[in-house]
N, CA, C and O atoms as a Tripos MOL2 file, in Angstrom:
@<TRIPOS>MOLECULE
protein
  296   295    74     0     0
PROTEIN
NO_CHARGES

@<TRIPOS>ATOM
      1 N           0.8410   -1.1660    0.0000 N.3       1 UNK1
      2 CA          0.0000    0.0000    0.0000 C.3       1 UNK1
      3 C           0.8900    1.2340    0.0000 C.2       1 UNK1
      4 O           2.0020    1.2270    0.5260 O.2       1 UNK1
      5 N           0.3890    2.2430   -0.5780 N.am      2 UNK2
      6 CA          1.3580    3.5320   -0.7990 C.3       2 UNK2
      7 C           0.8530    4.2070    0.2770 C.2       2 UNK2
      8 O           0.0270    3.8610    1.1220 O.2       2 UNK2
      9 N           1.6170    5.4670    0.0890 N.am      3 UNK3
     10 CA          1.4590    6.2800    1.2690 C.3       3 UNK3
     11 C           1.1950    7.9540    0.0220 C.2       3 UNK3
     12 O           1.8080    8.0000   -1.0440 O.2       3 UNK3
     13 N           0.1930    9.1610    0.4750 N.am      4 UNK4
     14 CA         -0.1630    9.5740   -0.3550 C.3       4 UNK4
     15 C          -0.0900   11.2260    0.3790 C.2       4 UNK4
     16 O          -1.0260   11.5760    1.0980 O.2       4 UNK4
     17 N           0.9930   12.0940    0.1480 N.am      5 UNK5
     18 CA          0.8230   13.5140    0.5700 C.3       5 UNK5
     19 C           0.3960   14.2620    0.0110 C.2       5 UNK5
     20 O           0.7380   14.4630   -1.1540 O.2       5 UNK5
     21 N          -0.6870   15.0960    0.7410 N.am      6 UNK6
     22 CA         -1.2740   15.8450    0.4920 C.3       6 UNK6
     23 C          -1.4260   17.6490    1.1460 C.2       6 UNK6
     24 O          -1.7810   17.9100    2.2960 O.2       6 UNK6
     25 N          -0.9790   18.9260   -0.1510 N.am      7 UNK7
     26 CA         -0.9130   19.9320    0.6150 C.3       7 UNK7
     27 C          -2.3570   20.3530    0.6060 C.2       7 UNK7
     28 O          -3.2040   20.2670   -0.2830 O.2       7 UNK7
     29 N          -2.4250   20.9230    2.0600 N.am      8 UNK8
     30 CA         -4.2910   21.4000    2.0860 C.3       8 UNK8
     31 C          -4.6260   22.8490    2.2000 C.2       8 UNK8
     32 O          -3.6330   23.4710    2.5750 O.2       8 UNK8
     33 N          -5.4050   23.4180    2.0610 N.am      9 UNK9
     34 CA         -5.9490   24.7860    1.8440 C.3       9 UNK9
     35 C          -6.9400   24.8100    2.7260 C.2       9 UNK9
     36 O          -7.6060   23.7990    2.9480 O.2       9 UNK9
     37 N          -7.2160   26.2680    3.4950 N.am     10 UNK10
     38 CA         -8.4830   26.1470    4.0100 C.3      10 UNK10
     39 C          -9.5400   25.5050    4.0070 C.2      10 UNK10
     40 O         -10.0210   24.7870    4.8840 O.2      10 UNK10
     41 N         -10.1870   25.9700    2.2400 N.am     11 UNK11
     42 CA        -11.1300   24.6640    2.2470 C.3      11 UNK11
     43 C         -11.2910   23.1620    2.1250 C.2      11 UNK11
     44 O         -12.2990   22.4580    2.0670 O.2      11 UNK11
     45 N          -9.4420   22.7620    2.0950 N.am     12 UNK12
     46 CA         -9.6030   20.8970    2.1510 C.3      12 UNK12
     47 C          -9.5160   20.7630    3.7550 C.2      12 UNK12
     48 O         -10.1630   19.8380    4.2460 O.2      12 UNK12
     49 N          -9.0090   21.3360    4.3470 N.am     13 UNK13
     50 CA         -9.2870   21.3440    5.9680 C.3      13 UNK13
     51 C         -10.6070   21.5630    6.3140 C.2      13 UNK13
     52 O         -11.0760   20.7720    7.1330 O.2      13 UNK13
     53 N         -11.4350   22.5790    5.8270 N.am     14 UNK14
     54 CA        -13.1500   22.9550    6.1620 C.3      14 UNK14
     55 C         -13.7050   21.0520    5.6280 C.2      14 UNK14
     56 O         -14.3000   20.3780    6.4690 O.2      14 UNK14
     57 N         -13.4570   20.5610    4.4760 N.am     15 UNK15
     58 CA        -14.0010   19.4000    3.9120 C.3      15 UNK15
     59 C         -13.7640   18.3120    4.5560 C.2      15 UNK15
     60 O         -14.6450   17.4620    4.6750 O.2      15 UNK15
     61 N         -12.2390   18.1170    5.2040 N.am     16 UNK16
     62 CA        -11.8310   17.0950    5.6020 C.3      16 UNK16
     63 C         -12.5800   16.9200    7.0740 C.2      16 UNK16
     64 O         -13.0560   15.8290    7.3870 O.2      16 UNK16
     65 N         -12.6800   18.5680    8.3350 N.am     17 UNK17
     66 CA        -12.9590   18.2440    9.3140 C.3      17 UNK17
     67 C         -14.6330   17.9370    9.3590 C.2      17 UNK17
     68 O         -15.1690   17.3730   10.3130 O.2      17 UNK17
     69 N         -15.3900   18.4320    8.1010 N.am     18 UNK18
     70 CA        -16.5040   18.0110    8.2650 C.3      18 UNK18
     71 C         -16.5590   16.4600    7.7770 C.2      18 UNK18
     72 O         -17.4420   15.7500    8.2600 O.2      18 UNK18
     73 N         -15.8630   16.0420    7.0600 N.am     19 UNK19
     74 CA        -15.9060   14.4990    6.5290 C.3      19 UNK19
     75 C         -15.2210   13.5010    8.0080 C.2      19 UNK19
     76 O         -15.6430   12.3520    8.1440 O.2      19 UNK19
     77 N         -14.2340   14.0300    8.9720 N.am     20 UNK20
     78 CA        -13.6760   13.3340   10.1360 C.3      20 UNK20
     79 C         -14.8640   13.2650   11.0320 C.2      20 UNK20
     80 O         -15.4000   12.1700   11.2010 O.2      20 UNK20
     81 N         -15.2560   14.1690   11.5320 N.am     21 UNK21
     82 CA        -16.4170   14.0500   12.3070 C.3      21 UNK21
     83 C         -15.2970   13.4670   13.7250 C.2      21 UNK21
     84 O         -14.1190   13.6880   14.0060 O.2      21 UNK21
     85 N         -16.6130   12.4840   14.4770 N.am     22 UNK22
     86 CA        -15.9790   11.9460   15.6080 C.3      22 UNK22
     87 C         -15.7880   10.7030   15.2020 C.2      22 UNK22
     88 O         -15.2980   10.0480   16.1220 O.2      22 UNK22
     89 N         -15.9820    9.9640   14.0600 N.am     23 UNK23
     90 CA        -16.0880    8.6610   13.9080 C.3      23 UNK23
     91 C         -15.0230    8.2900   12.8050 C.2      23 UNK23
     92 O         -14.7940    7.1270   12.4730 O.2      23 UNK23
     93 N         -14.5660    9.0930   12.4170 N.am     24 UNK24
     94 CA        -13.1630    9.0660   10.6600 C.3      24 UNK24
     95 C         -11.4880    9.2470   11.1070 C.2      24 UNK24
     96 O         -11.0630   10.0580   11.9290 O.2      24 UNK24
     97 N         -11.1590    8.8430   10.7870 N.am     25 UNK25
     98 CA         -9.2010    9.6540   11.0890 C.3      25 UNK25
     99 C          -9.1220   10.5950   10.1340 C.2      25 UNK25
    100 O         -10.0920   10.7700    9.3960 O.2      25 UNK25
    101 N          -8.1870   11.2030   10.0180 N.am     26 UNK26
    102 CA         -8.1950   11.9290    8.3260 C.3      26 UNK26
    103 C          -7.7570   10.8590    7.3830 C.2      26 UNK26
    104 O          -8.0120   11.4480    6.3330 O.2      26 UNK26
    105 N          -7.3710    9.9270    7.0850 N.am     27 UNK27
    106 CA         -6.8860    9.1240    6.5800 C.3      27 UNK27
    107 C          -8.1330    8.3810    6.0590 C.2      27 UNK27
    108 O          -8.1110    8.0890    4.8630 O.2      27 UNK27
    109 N          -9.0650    8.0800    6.6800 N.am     28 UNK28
    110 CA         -9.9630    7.6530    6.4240 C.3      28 UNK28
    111 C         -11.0440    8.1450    5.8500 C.2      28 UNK28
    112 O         -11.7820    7.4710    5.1310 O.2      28 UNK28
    113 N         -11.1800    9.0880    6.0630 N.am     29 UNK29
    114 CA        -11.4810   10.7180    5.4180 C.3      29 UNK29
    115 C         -11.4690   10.5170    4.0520 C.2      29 UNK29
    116 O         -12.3990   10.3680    3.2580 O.2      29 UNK29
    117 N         -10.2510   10.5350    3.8980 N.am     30 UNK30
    118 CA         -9.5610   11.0350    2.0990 C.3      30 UNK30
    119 C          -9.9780    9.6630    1.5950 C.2      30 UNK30
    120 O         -10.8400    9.9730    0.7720 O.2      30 UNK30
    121 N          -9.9130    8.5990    1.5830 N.am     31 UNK31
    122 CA         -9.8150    7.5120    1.3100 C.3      31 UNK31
    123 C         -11.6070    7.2430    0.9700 C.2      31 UNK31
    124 O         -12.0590    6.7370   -0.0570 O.2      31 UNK31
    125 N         -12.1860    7.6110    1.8390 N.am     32 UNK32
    126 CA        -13.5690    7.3930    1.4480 C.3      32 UNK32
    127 C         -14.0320    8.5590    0.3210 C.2      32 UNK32
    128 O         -14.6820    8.2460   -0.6760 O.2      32 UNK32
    129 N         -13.5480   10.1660    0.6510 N.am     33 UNK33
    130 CA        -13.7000   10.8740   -0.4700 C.3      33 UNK33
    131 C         -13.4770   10.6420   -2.1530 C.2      33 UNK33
    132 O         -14.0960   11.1920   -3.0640 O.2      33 UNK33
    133 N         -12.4150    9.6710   -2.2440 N.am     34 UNK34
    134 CA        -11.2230    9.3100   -3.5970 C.3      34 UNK34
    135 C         -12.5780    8.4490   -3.5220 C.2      34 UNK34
    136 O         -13.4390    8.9530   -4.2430 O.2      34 UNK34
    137 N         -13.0060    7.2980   -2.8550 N.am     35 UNK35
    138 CA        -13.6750    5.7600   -3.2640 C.3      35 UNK35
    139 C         -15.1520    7.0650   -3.9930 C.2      35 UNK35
    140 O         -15.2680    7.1200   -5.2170 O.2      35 UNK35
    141 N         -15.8710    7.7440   -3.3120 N.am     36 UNK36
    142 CA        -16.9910    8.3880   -3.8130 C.3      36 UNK36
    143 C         -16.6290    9.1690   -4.8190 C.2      36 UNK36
    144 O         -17.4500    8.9940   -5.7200 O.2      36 UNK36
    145 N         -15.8030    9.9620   -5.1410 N.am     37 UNK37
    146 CA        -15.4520   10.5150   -6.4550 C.3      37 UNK37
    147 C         -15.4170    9.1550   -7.4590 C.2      37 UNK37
    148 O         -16.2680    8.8940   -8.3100 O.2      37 UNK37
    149 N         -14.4850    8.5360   -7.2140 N.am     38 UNK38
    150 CA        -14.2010    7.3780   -8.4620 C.3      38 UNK38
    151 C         -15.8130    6.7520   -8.6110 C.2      38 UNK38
    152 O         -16.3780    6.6250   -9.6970 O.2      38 UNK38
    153 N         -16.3170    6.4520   -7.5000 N.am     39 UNK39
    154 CA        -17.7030    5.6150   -8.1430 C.3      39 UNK39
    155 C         -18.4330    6.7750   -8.6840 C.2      39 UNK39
    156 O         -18.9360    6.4410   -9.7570 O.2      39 UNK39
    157 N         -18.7240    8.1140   -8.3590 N.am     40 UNK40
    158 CA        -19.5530    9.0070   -9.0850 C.3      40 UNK40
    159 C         -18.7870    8.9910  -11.1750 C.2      40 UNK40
    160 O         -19.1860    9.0600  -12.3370 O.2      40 UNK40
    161 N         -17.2460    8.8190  -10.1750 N.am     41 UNK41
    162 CA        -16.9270    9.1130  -12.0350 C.3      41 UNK41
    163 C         -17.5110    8.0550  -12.8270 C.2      41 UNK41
    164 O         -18.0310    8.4340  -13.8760 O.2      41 UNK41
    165 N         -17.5570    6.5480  -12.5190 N.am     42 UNK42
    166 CA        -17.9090    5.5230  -13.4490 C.3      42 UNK42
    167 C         -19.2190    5.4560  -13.0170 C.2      42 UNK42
    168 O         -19.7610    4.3740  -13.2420 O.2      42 UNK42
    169 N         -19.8620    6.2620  -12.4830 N.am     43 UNK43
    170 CA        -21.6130    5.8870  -12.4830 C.3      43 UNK43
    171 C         -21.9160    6.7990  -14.0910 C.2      43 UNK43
    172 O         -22.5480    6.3210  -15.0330 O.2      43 UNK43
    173 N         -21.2430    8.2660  -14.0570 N.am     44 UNK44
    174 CA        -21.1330    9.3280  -14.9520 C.3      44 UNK44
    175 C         -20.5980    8.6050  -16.4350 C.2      44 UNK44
    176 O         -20.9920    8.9850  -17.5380 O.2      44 UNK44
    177 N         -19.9790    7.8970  -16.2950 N.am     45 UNK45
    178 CA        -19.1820    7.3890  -17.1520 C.3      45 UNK45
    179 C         -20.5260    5.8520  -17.9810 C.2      45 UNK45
    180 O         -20.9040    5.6350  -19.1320 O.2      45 UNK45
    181 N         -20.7740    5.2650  -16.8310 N.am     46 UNK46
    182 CA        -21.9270    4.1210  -16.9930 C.3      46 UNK46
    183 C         -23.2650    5.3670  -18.0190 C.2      46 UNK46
    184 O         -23.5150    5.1330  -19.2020 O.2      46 UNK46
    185 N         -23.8340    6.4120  -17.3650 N.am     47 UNK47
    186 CA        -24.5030    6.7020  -18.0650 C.3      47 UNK47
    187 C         -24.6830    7.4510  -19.3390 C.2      47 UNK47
    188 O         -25.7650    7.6840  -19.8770 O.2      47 UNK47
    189 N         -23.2690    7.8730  -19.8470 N.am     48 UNK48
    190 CA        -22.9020    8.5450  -20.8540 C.3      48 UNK48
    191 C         -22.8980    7.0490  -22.1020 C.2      48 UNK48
    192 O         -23.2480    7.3890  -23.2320 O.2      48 UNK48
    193 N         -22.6110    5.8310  -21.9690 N.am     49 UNK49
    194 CA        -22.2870    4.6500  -21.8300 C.3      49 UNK49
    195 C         -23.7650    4.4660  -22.6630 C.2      49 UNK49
    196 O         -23.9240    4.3530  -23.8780 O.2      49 UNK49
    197 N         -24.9730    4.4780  -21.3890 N.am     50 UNK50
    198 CA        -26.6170    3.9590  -21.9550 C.3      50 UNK50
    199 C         -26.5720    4.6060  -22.9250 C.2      50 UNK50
    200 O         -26.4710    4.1470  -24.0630 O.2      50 UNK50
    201 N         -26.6740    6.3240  -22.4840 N.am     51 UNK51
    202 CA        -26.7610    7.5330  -23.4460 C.3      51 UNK51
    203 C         -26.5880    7.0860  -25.0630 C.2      51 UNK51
    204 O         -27.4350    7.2190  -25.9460 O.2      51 UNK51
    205 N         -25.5350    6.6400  -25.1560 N.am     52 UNK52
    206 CA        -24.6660    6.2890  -26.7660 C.3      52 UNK52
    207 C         -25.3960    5.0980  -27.3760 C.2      52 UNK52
    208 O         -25.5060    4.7440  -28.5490 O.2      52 UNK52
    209 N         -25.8270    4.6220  -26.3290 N.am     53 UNK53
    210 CA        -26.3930    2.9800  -26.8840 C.3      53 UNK53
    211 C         -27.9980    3.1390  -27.1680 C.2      53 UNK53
    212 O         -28.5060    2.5150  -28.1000 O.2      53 UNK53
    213 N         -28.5530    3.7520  -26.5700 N.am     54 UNK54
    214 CA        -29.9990    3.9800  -26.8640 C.3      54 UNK54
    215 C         -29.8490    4.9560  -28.2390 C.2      54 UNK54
    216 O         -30.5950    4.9400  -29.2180 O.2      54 UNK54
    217 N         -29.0710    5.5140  -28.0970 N.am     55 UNK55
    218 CA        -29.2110    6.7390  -29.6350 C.3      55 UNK55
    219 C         -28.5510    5.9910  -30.6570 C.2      55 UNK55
    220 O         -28.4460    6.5920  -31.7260 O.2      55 UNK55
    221 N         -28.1690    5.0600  -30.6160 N.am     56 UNK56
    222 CA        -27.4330    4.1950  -31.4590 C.3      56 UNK56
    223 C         -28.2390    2.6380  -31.8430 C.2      56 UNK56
    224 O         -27.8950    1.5350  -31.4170 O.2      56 UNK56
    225 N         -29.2660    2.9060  -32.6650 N.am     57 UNK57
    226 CA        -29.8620    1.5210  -32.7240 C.3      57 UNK57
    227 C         -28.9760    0.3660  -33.3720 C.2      57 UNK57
    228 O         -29.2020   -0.8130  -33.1000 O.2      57 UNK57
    229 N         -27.9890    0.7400  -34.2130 N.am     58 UNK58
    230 CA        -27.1460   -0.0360  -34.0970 C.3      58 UNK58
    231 C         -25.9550   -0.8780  -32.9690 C.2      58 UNK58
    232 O         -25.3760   -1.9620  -32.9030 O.2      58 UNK58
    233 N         -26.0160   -0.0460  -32.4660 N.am     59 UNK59
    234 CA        -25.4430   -0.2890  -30.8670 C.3      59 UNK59
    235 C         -26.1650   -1.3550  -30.3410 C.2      59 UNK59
    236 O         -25.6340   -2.4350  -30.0820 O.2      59 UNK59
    237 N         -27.7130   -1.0410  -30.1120 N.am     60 UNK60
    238 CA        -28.4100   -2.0560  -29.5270 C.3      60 UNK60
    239 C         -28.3670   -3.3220  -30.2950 C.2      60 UNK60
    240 O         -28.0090   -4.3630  -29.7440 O.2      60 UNK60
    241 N         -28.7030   -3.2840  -31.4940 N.am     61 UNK61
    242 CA        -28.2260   -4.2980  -32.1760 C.3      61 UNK61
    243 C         -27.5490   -5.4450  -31.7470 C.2      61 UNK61
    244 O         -27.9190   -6.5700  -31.4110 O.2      61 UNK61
    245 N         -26.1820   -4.7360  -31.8660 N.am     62 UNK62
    246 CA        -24.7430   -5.2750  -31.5100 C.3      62 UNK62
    247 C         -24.6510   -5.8660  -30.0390 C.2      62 UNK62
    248 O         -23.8300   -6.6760  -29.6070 O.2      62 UNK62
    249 N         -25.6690   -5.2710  -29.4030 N.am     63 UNK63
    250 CA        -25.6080   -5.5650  -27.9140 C.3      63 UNK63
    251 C         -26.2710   -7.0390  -27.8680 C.2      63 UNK63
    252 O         -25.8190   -8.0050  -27.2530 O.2      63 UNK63
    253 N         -27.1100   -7.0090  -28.4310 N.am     64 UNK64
    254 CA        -28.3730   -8.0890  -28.2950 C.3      64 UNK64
    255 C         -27.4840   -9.4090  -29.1370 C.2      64 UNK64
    256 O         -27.3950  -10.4390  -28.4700 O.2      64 UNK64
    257 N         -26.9660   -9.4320  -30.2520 N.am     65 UNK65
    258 CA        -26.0290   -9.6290  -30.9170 C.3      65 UNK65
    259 C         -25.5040  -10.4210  -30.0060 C.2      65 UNK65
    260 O         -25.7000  -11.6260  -29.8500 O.2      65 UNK65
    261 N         -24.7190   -9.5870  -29.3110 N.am     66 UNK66
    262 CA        -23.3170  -10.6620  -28.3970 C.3      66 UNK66
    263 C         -24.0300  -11.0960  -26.5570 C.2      66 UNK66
    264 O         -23.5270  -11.8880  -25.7600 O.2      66 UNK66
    265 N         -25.0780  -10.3970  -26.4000 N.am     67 UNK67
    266 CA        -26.4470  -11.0270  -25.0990 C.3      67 UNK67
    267 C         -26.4650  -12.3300  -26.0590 C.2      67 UNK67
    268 O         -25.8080  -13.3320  -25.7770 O.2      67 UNK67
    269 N         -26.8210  -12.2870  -26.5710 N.am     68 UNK68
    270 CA        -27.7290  -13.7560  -27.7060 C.3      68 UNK68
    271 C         -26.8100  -14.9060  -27.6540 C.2      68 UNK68
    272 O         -26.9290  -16.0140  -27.1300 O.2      68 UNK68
    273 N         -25.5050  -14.1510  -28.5860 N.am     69 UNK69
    274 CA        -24.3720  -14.9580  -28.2240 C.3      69 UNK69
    275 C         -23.8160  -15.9680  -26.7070 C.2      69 UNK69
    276 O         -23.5820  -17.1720  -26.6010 O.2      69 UNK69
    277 N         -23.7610  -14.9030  -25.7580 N.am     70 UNK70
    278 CA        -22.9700  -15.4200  -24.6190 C.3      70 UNK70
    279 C         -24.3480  -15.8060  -23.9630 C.2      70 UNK70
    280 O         -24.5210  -15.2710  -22.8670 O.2      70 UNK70
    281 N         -25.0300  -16.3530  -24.2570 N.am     71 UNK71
    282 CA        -26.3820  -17.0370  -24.0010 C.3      71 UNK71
    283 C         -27.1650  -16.1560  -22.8140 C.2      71 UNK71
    284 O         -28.2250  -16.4860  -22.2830 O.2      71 UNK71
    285 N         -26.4390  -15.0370  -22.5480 N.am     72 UNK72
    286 CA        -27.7450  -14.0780  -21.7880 C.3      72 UNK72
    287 C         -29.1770  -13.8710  -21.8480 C.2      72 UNK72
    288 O         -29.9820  -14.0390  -20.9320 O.2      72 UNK72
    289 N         -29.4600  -13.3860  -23.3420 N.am     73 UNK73
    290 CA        -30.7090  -13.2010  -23.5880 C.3      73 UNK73
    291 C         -30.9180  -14.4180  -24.5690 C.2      73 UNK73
    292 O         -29.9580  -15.1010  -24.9280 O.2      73 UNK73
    293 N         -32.7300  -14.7630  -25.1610 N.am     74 UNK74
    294 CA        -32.9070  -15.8740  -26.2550 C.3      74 UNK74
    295 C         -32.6490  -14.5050  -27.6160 C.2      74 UNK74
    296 O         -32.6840  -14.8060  -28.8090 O.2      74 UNK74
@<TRIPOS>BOND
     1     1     2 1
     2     2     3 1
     3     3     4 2
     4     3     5 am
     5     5     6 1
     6     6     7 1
     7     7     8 2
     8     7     9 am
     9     9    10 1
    10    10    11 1
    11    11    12 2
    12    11    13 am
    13    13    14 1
    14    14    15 1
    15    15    16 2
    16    15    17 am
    17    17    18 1
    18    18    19 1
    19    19    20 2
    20    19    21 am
    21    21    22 1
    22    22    23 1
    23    23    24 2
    24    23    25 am
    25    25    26 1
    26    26    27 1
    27    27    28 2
    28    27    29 am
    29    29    30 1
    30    30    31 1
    31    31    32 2
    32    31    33 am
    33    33    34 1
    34    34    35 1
    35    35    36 2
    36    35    37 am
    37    37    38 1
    38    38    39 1
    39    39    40 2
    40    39    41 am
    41    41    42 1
    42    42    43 1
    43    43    44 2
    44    43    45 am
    45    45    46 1
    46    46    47 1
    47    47    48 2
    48    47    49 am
    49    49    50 1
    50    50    51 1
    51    51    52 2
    52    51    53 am
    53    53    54 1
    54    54    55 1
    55    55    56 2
    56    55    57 am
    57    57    58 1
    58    58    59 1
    59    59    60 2
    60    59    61 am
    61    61    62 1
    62    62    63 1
    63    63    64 2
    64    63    65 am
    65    65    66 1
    66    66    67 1
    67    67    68 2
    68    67    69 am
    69    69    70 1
    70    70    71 1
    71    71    72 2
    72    71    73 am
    73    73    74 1
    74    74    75 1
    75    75    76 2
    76    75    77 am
    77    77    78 1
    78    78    79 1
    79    79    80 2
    80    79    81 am
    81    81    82 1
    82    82    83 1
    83    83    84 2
    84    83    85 am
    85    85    86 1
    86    86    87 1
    87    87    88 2
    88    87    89 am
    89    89    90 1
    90    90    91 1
    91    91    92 2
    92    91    93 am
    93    93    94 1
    94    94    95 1
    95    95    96 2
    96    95    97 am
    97    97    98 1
    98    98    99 1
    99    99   100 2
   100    99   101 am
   101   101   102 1
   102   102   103 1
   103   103   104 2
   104   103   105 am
   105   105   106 1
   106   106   107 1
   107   107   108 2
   108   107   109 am
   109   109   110 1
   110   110   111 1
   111   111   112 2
   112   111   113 am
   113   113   114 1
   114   114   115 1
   115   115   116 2
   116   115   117 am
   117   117   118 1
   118   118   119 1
   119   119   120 2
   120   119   121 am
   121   121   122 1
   122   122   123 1
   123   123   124 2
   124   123   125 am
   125   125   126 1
   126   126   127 1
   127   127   128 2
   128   127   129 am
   129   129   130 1
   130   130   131 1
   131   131   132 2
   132   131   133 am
   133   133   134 1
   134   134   135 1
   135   135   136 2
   136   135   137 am
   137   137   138 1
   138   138   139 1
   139   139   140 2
   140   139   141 am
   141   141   142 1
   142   142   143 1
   143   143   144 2
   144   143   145 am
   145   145   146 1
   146   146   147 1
   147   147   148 2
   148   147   149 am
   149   149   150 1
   150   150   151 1
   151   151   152 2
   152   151   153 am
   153   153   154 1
   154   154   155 1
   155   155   156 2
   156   155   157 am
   157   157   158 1
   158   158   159 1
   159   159   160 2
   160   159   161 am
   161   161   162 1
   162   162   163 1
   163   163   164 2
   164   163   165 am
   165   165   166 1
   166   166   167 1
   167   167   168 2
   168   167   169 am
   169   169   170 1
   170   170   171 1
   171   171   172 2
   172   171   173 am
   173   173   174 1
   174   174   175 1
   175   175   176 2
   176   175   177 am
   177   177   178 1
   178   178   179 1
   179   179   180 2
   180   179   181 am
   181   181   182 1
   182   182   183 1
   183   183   184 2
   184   183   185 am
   185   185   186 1
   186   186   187 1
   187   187   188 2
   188   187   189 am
   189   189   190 1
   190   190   191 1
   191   191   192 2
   192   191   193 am
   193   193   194 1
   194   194   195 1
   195   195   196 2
   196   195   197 am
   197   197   198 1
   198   198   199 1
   199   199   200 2
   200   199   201 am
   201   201   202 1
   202   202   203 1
   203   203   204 2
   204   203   205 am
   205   205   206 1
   206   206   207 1
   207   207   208 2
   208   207   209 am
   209   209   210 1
   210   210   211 1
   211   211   212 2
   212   211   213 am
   213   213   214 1
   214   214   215 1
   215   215   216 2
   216   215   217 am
   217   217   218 1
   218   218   219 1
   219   219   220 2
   220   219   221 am
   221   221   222 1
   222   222   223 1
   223   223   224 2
   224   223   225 am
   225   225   226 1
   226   226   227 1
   227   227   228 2
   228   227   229 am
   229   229   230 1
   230   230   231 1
   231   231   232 2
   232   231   233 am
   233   233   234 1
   234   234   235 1
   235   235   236 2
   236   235   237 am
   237   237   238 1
   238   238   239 1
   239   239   240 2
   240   239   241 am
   241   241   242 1
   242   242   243 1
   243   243   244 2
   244   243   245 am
   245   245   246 1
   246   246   247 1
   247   247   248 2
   248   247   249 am
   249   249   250 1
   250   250   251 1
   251   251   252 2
   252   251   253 am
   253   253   254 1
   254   254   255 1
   255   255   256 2
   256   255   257 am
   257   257   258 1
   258   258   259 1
   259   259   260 2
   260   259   261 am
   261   261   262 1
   262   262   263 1
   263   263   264 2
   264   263   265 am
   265   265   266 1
   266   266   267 1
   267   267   268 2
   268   267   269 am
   269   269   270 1
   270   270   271 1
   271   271   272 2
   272   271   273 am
   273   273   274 1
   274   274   275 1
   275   275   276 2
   276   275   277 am
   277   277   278 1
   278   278   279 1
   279   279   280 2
   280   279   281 am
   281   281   282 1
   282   282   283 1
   283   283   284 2
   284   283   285 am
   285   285   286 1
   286   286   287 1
   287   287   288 2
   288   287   289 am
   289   289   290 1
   290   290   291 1
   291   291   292 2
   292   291   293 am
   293   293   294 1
   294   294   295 1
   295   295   296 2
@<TRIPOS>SUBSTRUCTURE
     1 UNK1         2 RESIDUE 1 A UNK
     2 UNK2         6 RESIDUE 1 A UNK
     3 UNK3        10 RESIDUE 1 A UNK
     4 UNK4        14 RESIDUE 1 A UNK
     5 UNK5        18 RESIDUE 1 A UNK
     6 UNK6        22 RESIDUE 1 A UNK
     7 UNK7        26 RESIDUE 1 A UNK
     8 UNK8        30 RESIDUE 1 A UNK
     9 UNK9        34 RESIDUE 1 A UNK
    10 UNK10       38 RESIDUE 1 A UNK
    11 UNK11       42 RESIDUE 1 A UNK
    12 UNK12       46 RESIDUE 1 A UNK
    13 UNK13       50 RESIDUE 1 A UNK
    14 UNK14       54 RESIDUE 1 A UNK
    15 UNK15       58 RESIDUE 1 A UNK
    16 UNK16       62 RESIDUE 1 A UNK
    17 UNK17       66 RESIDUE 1 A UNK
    18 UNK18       70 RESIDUE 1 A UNK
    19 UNK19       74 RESIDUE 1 A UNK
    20 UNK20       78 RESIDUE 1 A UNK
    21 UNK21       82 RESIDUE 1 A UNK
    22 UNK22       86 RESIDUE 1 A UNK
    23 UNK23       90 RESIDUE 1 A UNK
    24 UNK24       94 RESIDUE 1 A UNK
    25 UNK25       98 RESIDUE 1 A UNK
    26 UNK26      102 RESIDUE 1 A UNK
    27 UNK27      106 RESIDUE 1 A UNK
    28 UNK28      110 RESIDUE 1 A UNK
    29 UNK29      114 RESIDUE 1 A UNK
    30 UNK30      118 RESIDUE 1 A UNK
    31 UNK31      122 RESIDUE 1 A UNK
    32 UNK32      126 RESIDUE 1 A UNK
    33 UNK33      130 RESIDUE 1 A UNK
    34 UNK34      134 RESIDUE 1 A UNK
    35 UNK35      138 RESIDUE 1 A UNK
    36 UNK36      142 RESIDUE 1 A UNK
    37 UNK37      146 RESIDUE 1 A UNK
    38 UNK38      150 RESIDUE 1 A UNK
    39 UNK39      154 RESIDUE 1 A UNK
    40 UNK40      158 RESIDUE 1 A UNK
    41 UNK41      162 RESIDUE 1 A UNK
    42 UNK42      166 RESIDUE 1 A UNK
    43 UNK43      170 RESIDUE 1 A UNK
    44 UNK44      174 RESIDUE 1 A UNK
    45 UNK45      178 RESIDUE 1 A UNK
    46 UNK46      182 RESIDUE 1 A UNK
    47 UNK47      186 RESIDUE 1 A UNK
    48 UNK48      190 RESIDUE 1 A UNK
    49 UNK49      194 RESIDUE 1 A UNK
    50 UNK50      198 RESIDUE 1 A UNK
    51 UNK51      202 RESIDUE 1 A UNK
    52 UNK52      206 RESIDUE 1 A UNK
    53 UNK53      210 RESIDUE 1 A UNK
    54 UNK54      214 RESIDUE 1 A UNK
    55 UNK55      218 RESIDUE 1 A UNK
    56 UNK56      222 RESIDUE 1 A UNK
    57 UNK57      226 RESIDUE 1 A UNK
    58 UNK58      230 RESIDUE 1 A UNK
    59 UNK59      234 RESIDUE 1 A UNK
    60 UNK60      238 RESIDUE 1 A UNK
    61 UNK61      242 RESIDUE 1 A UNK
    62 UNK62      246 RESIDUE 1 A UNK
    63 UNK63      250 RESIDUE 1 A UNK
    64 UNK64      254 RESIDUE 1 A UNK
    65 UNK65      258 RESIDUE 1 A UNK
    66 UNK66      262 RESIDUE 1 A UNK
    67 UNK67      266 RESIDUE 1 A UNK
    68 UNK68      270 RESIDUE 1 A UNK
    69 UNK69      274 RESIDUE 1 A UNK
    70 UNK70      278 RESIDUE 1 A UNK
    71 UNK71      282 RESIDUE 1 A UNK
    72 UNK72      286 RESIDUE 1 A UNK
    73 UNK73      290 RESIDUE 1 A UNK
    74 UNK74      294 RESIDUE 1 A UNK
């Protein structure tokens, strides 16, 4: 596991002590902030994803295509 420094500014101190609370370390803090950014990015990322595939009836196609294939869907 790495080890990860970080310089902070007023407002990553205002963020961090409201994210520590009485129940977080700071360490634990940052670590849960990074895990919720990254899943917001690939939720963002998942729906840009549908986005392309519904406007793309060929897409769906292709989808159903390789569902059919890998015996997902009949």
């Amino acid at each position: 596991m790495g080890t990860l420094n970080v310089r902070t500014d007023e407002a990553m101190e205002t963020a961090l002590n409201a994210l520590t609370g009485d129940t977080r370390s700071r360490s634990e803090a940052v670590r849960y902030a990074l895990l919720r950014a990254y899943k917001e990015m690939l939720l963002e990322q998942a729906e840009k994803d549908a986005e392309r595939l519904n406007a793309d009836p060929d897409d769906q196609a292709e989808m159903l295509a390789i569902q059919r294939f890998m015996g997902v869907t009949e």
